[in-house]
N, C-alpha and C positions, 0 to 999 in steps of 0.2 A: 504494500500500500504506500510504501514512501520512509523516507526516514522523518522524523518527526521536528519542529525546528527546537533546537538550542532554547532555551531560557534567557540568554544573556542576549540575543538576536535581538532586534528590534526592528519593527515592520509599519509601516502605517498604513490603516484600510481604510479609505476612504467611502463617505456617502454621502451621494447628491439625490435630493428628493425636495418636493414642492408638496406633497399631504402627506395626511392630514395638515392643515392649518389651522391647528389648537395649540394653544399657549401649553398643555400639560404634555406634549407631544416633542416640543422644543424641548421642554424642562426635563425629558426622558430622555433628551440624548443629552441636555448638558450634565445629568450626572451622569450618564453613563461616559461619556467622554473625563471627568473628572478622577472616575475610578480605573482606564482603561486609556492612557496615553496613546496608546498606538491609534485609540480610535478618532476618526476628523470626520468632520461632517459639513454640508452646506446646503443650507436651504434655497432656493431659487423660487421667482415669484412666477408659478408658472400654474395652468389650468387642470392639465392633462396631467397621468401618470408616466405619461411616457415620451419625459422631458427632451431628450435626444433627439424625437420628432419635432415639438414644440421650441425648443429652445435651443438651437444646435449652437450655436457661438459661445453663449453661457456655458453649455456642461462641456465643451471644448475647450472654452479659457480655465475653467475648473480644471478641468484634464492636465493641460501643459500644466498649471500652475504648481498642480501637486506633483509634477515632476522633477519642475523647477527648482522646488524646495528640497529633495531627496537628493 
C-alpha cells in the first residue's frame, strides 16, 4: 500500500471551497487549521460547488500560490 510518511515530514493540504457559507462552517476549519498546521484553506466567493468551472483564475491563482509558498 505504500510506505507511510515520516512524523517529522511536513506537508500542507490545501482546500478551496465556497459552501456552505455559514459562519460555524468557517469557524470549523479555523480550529481545525489551529490544531492541524499542515492544514490551509481558502474560501472563494463563489455560487456553485464546483468552483474550477465557476471561478477558474481564482482557484488557479490559489493553485500557483500555494506552490509559490512551498
Amino acid at each position: 500500500m505504500g510506505k507511510p510518511i515520516p512524523d517529522d515530514e511536513s506537508r500542507s493540504v490545501p482546500r478551496v471551497f465556497a459552501h456552505p457559507k455559514s459562519e460555524s462552517y468557517e469557524t470549523l476549519h479555523k480550529r481545525f487549521r489551529a490544531q492541524n498546521p499542515w492544514f490551509e484553506y481558502m474560501r472563494l466567493n463563489g455560487d456553485a460547488h464546483f468552483l474550477g468551472a465557476e471561478l477558474p483564475q481564482e482557484v488557479a491563482a490559489d493553485i500557483e500560490g500555494f506552490f509559490q509558498t512551498k
